[in-house]
Structure formats: C-alpha cells, structure tokens
N, CA, C and O atoms as a DFTB+ gen file, in Angstrom:
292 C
 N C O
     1  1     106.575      97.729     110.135
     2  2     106.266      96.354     109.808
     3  2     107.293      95.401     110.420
     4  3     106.792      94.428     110.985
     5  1     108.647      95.481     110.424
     6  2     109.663      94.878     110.838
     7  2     109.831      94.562     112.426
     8  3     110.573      93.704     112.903
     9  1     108.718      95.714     113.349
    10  2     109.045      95.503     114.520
    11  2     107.607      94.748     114.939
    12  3     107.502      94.703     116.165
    13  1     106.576      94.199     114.298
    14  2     105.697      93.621     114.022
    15  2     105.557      92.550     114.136
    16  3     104.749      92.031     114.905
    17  1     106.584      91.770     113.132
    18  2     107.091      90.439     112.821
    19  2     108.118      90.382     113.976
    20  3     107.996      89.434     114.752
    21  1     109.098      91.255     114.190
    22  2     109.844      90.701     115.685
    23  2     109.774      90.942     116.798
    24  3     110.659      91.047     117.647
    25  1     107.980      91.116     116.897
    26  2     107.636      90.839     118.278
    27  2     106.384      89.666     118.133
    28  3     105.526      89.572     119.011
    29  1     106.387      88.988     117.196
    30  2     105.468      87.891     117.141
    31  2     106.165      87.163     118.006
    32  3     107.385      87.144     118.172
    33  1     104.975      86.311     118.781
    34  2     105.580      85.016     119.427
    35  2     106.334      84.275     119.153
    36  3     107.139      84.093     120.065
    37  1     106.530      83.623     118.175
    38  2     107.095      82.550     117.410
    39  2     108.951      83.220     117.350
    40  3     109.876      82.448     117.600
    41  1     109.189      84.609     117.013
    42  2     110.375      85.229     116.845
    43  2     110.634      85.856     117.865
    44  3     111.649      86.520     117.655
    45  1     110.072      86.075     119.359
    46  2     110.056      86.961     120.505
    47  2     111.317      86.604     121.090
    48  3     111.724      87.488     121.844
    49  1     112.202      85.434     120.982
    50  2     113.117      84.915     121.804
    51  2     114.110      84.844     120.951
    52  3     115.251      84.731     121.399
    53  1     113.979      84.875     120.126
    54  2     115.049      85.161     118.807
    55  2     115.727      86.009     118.469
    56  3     115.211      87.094     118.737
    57  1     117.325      86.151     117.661
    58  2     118.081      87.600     117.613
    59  2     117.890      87.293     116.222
    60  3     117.770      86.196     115.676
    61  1     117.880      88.790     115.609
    62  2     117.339      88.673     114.107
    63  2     118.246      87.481     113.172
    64  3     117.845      86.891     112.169
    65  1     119.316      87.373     113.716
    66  2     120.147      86.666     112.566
    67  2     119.473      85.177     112.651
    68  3     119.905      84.408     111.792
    69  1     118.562      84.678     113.472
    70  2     118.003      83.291     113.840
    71  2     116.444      83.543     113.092
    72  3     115.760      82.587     112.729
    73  1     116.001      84.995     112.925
    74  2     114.396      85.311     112.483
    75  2     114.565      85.130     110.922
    76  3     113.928      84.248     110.345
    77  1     115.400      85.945     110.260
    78  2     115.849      86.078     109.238
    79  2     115.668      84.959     108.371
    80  3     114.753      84.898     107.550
    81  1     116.484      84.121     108.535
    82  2     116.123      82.825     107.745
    83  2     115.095      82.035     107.691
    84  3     114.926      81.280     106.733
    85  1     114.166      82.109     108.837
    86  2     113.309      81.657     109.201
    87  2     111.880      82.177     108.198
    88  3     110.901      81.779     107.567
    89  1     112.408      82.986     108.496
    90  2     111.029      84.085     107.885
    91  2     111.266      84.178     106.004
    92  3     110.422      84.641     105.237
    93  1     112.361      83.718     105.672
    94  2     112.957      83.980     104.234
    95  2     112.678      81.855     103.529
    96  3     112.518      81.526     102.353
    97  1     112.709      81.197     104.379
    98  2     112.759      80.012     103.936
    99  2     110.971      78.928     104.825
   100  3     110.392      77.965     104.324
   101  1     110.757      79.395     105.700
   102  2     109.428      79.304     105.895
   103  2     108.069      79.822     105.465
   104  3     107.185      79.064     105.068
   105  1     107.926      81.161     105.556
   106  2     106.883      81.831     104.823
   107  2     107.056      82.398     103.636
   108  3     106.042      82.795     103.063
   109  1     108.721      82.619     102.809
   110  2     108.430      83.288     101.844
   111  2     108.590      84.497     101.775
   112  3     108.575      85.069     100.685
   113  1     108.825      85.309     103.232
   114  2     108.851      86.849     103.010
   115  2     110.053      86.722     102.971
   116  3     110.643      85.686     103.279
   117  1     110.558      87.719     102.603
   118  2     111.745      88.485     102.505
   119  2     111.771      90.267     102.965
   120  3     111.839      91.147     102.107
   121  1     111.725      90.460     103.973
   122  2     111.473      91.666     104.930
   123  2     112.666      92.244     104.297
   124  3     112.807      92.611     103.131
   125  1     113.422      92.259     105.180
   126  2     114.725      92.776     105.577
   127  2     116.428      92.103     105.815
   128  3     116.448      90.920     106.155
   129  1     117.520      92.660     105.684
   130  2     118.523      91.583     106.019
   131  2     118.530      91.894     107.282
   132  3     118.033      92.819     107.925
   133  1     119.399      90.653     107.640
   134  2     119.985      91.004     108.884
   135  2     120.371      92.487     109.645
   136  3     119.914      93.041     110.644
   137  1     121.164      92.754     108.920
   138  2     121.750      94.215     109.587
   139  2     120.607      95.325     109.775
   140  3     120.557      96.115     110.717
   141  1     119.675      95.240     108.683
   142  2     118.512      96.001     109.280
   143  2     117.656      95.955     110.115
   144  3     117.067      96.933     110.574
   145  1     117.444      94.532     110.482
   146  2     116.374      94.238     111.613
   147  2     117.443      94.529     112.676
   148  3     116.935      95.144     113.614
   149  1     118.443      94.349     112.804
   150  2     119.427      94.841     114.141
   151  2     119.095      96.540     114.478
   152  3     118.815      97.132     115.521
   153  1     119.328      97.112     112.650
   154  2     119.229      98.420     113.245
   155  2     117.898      99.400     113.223
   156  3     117.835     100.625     113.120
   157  1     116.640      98.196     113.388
   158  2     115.487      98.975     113.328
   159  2     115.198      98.183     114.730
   160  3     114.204      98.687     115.252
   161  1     115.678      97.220     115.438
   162  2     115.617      97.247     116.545
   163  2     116.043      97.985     118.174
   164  3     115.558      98.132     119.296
   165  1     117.383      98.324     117.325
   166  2     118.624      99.451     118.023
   167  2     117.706     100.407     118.607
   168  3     117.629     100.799     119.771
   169  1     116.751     100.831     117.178
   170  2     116.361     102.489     117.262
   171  2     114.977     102.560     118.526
   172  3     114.683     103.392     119.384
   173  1     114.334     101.148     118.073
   174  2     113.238     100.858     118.611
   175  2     113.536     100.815     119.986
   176  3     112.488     101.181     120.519
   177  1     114.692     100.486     121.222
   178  2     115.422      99.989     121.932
   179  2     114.804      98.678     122.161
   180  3     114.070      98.714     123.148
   181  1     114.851      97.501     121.568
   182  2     114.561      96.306     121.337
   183  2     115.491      95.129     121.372
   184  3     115.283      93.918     121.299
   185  1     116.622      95.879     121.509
   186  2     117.532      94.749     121.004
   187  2     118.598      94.481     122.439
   188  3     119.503      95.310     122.538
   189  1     118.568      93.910     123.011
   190  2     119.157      92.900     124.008
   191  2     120.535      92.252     123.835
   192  3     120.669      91.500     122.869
   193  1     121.703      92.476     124.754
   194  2     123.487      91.801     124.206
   195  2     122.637      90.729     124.243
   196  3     121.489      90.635     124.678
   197  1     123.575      89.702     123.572
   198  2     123.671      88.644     123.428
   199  2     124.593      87.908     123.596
   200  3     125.488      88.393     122.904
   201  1     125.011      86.923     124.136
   202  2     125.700      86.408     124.589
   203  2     126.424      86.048     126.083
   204  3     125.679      85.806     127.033
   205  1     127.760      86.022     126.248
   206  2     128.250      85.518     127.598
   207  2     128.087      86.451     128.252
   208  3     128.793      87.421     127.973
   209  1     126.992      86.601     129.526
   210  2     126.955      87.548     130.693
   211  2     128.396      88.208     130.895
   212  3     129.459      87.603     130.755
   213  1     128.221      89.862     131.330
   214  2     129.692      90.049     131.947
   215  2     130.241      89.483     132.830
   216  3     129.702      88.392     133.017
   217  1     131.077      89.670     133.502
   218  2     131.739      89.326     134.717
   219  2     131.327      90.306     136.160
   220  3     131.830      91.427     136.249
   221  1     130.646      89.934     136.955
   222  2     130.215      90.833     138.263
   223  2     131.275      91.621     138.725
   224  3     132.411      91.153     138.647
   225  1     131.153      92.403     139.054
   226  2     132.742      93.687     139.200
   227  2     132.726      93.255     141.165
   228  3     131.786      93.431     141.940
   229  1     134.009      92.714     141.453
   230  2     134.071      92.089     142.584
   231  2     134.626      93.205     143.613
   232  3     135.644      93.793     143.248
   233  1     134.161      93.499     144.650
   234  2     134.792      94.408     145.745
   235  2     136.068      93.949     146.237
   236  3     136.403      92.764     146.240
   237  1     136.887      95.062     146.718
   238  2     138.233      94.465     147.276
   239  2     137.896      93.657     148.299
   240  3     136.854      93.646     148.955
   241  1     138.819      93.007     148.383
   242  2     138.647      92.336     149.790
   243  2     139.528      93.005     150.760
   244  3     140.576      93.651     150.736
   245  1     138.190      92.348     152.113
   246  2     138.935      93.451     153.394
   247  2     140.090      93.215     153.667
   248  3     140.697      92.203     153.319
   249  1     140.575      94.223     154.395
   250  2     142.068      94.767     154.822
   251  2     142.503      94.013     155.829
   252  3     142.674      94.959     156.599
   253  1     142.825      93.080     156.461
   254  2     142.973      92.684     157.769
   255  2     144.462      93.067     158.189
   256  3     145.533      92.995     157.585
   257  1     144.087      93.524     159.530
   258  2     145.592      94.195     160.074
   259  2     145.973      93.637     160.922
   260  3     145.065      92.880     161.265
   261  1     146.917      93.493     161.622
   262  2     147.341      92.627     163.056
   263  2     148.040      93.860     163.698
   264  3     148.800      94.588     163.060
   265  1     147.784      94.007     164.770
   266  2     148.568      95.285     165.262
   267  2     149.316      94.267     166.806
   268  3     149.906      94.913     167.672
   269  1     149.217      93.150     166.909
   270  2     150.032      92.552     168.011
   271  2     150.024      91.120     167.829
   272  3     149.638      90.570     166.797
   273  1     150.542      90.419     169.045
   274  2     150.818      88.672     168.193
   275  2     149.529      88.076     168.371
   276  3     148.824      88.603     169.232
   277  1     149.106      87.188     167.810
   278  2     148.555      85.878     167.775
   279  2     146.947      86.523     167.554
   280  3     146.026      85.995     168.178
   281  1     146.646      87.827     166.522
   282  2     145.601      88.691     166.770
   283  2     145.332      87.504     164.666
   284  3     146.100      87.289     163.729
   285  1     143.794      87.117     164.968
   286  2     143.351      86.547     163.654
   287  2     141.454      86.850     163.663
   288  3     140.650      87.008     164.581
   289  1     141.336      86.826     162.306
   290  2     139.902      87.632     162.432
   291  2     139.507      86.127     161.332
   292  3     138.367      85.960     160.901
C-alpha cells in the first residue's frame, strides 16, 4: 500500500519526509512515519540521494615536460 501512495503523481517528486505530512494533514491518512516510507522504499529500490550532487572526480592534469629551452605546449 505504501509504495502505492508514493508513486501517485501528486507525491512522485517528493522524499517521504515532504509526503508524510501531506498525506497526514490533507487527506487524513495516517500510513506510515517517516522512517518507514524511507525503509519500504530502500527495499523497493525507490529511493533516490537527495540532495547536493557529488563532486565529478577530476583527472590529473597532463604532465608537461620541457626537455630543452624555449620548448611550450
């Protein structure tokens, strides 16, 4: 039932802690808390990080060598 309600449209873009209240002070249900819709989403693999993107893992930068004078790349 829980993965039901958080794949309705209305909650599809939503992380449970934003459905939760919604669903408890709009319609009246009272499903689940928080921590359970997290971990019946976990199981479901449903559940998406949230928040600040990582950081792109950056390659070294190239080696530049000079093997005589006035040599520039």
């Amino acid at each position: 039932m829980l993965l039901v309600v958080a794949n309705w449209p209305a909650f599809a873009d939503r992380c449970p802690h934003q459905s939760v209240p919604v669903l408890v002070s709009d319609q009246g249900r009272d499903l689940a808390s928080d921590s359970t819709f997290y971990r019946v989403l976990h199981a479901a693999n449903q559940l998406a990080r949230h928040g600040r993107p990582k950081a792109l893992a950056r390659p070294y930068p190239v080696l530049l060598v000079a093997n005589g004078p006035k040599q520039r790349r």
